[in-house]
N, C-alpha and C positions, 0 to 999 in steps of 0.2 A: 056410147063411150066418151062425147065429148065433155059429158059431165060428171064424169068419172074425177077428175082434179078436184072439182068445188065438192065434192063429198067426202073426200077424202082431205081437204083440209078443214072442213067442218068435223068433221070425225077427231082430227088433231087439235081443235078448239075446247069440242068435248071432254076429250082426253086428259088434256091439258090441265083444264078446270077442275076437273073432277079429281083430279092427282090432287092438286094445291088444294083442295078443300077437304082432301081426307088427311093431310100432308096439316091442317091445322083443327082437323076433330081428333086428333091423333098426340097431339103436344101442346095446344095450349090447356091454360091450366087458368080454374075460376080463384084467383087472388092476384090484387092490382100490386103491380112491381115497382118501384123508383119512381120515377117520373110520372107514373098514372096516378101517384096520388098527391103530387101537383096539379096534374089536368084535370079530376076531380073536386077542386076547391070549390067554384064552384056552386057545384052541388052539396059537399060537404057544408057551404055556409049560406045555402040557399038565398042566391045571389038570383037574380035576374035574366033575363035570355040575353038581351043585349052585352050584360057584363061578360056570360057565356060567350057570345062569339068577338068579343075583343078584349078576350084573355090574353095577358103576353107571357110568352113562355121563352127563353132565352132570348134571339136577335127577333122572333117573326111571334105573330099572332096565330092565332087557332080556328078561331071563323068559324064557317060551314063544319071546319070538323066535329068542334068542340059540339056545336049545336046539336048532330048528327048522333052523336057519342052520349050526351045527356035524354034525347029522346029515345037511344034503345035505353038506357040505363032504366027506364022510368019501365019501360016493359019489362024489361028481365030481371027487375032484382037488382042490379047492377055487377050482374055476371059480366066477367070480363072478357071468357070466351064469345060471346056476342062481337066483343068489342075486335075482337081477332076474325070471328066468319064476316064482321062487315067489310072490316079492311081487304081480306081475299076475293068477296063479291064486288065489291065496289073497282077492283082491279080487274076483273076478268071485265064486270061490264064497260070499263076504258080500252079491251083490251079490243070488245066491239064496235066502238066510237072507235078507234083506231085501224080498224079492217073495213069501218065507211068512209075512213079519211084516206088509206090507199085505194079506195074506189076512187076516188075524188080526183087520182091523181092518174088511172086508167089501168091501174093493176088489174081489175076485175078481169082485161081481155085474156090474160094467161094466169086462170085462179093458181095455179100450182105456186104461183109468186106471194102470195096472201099467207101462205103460211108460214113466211117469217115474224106476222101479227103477234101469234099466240108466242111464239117462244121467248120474243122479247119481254112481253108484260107478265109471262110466267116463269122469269126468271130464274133457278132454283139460290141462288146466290141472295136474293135479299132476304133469309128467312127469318133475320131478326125483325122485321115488321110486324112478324106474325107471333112469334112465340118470347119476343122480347117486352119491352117498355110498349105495348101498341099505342098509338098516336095517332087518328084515322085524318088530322090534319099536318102530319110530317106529310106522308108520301102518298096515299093512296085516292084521298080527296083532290091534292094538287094534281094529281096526273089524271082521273078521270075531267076534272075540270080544263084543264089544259087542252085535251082533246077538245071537249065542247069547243073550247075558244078558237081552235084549232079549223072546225067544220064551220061555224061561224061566220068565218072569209069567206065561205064560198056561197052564199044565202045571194039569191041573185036580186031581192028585193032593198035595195040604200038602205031605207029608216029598217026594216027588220034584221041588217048584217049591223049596223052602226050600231042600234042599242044593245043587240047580242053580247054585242062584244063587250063593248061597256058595261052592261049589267054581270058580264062572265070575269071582268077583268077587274070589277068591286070586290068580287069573293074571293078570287085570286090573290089581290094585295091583302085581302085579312088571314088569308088562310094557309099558314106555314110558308115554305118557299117559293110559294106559286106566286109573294109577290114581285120575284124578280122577273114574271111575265109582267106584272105593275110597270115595270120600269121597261117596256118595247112598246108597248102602247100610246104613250104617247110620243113617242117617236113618230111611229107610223100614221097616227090619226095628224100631230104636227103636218107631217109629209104630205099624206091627204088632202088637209085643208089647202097648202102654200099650192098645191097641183089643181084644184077647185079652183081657187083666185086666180092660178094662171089662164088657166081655161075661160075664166068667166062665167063659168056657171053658178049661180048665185044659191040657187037652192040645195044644191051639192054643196057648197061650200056652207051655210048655215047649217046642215047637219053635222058636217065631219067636225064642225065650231063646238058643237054645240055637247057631241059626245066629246072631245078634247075635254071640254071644261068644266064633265061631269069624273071625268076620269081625273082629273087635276084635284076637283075638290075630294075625292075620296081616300087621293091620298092627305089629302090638308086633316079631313077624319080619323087615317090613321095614325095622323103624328100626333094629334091631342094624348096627351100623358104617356106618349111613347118614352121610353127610357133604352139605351144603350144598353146589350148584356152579353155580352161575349160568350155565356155559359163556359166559360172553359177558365178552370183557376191558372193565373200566370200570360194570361194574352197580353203582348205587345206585338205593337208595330212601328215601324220594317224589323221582321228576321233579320239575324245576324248574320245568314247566312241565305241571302235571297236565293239563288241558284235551287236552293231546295224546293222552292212555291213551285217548280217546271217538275222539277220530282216529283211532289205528292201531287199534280195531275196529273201526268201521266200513268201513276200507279194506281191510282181513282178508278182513269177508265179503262186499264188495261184487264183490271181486276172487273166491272163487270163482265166479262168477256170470257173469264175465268182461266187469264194468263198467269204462267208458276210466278210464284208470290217472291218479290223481292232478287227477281233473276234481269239480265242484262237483256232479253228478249223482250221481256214485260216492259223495260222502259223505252225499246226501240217501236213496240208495236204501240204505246200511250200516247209517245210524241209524235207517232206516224195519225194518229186517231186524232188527237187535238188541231193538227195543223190541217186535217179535212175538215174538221168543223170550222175552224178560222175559214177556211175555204169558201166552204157553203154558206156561211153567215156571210160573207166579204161580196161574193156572188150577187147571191140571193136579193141580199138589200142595193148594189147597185140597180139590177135591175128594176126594183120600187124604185128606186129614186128616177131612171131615164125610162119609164114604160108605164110608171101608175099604180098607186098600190090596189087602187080597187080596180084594174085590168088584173093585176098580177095577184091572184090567192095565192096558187103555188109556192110564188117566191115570198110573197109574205109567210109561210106557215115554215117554210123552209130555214127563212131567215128568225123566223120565231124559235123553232126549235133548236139549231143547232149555236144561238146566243143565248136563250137560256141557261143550254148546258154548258156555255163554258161560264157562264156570271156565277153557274154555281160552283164549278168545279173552279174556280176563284176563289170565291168567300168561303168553299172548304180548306183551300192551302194555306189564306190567309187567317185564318178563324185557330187552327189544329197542328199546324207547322212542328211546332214546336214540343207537341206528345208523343214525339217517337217515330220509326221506322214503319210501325203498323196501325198508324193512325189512318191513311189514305185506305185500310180494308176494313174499315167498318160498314157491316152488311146493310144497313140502311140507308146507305148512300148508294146502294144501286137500283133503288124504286128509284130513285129521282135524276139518276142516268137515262132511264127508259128513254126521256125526249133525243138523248145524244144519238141512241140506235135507232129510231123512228128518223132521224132528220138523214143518217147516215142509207138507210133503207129507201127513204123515198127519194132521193137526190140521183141513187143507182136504178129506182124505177123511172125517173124521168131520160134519163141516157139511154135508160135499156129499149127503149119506145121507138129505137133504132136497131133493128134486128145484128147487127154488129156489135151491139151494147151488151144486147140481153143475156150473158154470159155472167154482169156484175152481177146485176139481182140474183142469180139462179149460185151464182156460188157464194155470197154473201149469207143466203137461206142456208145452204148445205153447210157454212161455216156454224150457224147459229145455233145448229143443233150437236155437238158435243162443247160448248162454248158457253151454254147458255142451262141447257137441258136436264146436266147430271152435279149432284152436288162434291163438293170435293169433301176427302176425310175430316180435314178439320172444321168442315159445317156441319156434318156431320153430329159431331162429338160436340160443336156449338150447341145445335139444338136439342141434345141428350142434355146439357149441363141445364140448360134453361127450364127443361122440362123437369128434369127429377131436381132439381132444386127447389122449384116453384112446389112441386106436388109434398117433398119431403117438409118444405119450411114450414105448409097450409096445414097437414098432420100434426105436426110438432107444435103447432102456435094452439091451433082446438084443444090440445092435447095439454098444455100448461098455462095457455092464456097468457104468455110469458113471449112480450118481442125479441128480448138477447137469447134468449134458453133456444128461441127456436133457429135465431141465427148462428146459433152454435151450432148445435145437432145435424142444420141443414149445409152446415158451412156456403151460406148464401144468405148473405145480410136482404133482407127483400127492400131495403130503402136506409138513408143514412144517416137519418134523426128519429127522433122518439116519434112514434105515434099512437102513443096508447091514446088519447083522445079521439082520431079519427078511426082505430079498431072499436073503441066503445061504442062509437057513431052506430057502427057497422052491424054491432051486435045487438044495438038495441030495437036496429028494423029490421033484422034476419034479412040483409043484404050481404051482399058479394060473396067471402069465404064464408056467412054462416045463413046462406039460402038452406034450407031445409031441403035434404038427400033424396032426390028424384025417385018416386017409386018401382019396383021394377016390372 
């Protein structure tokens, strides 16, 4: 009987997976949408690997994704559905890295605690990753990567945790958001070092040097022909009405959570959410700074996680402010919350490790599950529009060879400049929408 819990939340991982994977053999659709035929260039102008993975695409680069994305492309035809089962596998297998990292933290001793793993990373709420614009370096590369970087701290050998990290926190800075992990790294390695040199220990303190100054030039790498791009027509800053950046975060993360949308609850339970992560981040990094960051993994990954989410949950209020009321519910901004429930999860299993505690973790899990689980009607009806638009545009387009004809018919423009050159691309290698029809 006593392992009766760990089977039953491996049961719940299965489950889980296996929903989200038929949840996108079910709705995505083989014709690349808006932005994919930007991330496509590329390949479209048979460009290079390197130019590949330091592609810029709005404010961040594409990295590991892009690269990821060009090597199924070259198997599949450049089916896009591929490009959607990677991003959902690539998240279940973070969702793994993520149920070794609450081991790490001593959850294993009460498995029934571990299955708050699965529900977070299978959110039902981000489904536009999957059936929208796919991008396997927006959200699903960064969070599997994040993880690694995450296990990483805890590698009990110096030079194999030093270089981990550093070689995990290279791909990070190239590859979408994950480089705002870029920018805790050297923090922490900084903090390292100056705790080396106090110590005196000279050979500690020549590697914690050594990775600082591989991580310093990576980012020197990323800034070569980097350019500013706000993606978003009308960015200024400061808001006119600053007060607003506190609104559209806490509606950010109230909404993965899947609190009612634009109610007075939603904004009291976002600022209750942000001011625990300020918490734990505020925490977390004292303790690095008076106890050692390579004593303290814990609080290292702790303070990793829950300052990412708010840097990001930042440069979205500051980036989007300004497009409205339901800007902050954009369904792809809660792949890249995940780290906010991870830091918020494992913070309550470090409490809970006091039999007095363990009441957080155990109701924080029971909360995760109608919170996280079920999709609400208007995601719903989201992934309906994405799906029969995509499927109606891809008929209609075979069917006249005509971009606007089909933008009409499907009343779903599939992108918002001309691209009869990159269709003719398309069609002269019976790639993407015109792969030759599966036999049955």
């Amino acid at each position: 009987m006593r392992h009766v819990p760990g089977v039953l939340v491996a049961a719940l991982v299965a489950g889980l997976a296996a929903r989200q994977l038929i949840f996108v053999n079910r709705n995505a659709v083989n014709v690349l949408y808006w932005d994919q035929w930007d991330f496509y260039r590329p390949m479209f102008e048979n460009r290079g690997w390197w130019e590949t993975f330091s592609l810029q695409h709005g404010p961040h680069r594409e990295g590991l994704g892009l690269v990821l994305t060009r090597a199924i492309a070259l198997v599949s035809g450049w089916d896009s559905r591929w490009d959607a089962f990677a991003a959902c596998i690539i998240l279940i297998g973070a969702a793994v890295l993520g149920i070794s990292l609450a081991m790490r933290f001593g959850l294993s001793r009460r498995p029934i605690l571990l299955a708050a793993v699965p529900l977070i990373f299978t959110n039902t709420h981000q489904y536009e990753i999957f059936v929208g614009a796919v991008n396997l370096s927006y959200a699903a590369v960064p969070i599997a990567l994040f993880m690694a970087y995450c296990l990483a701290w805890f590698a009990h050998d110096r030079a194999w945790r030093l270089g981990a990290v550093t070689a995990v926190t290279f791909l990070l800075i190239f590859t979408g958001f994950g480089m705002f992990v870029g920018l805790l790294t050297p923090v922490l390695l900084a903090l390292e070092t100056l705790q080396a040199w106090r110590a005196g220990e000279r050979r500690h303190l020549l590697w914690a040097s050594a990775a600082l100054a591989l991580v310093c030039a990576a980012w020197g790498l990323f800034a070569r022909g980097y350019t500013f791009q706000p993606a978003v027509a009308g960015f200024h800053f400061p808001y006119e009405r600053p007060a607003e950046y506190a609104v559209f975060v806490a509606r950010m993360l109230g909404h993965f959570y899947g609190t009612p949308l634009l109610s007075a609850g939603e904004l009291v339970f976002g600022y209750c959410t942000a001011v625990l992560l300020v918490a734990i981040a505020a925490w977390n990094g004292i303790r690095c700074a008076l106890k050692g960051v390579e004593r303290e993994p814990r609080s290292v990954v702790l303070f990793c996680l829950s300052a990412y989410s708010l840097l990001f949950c930042v440069n979205c209020a500051i980036g989007r402010v300004f497009n409205g009321t339901l800007a902050p519910y954009s369904s792809r901004y809660v792949a890249l919350l995940i780290p906010a429930a991870v830091a918020i999860y494992l913070q309550a299993g470090v409490l809970s490790q006091r039999r007095s505690f363990l009441w957080l973790t155990l109701a924080y899990t029971a909360f995760l599950v109608p919170a996280t689980a079920f999709p609400r009607p208007y995601e719903v009806w989201g992934t309906r529009w994405y799906t029969e638009g995509r499927t109606t545009w891809k008929t209609e387009y075979l069917r006249t060879r005509d971009q606007a004809a089909a933008d009409k018919a499907a009343h779903f423009p599939i992108y918002p400049g001309n691209l009869d050159s990159r269709l003719k691309y398309l069609e002269e290698r019976h790639l993407n929408l015109f792969l030759p029809p599966e036999e049955p």
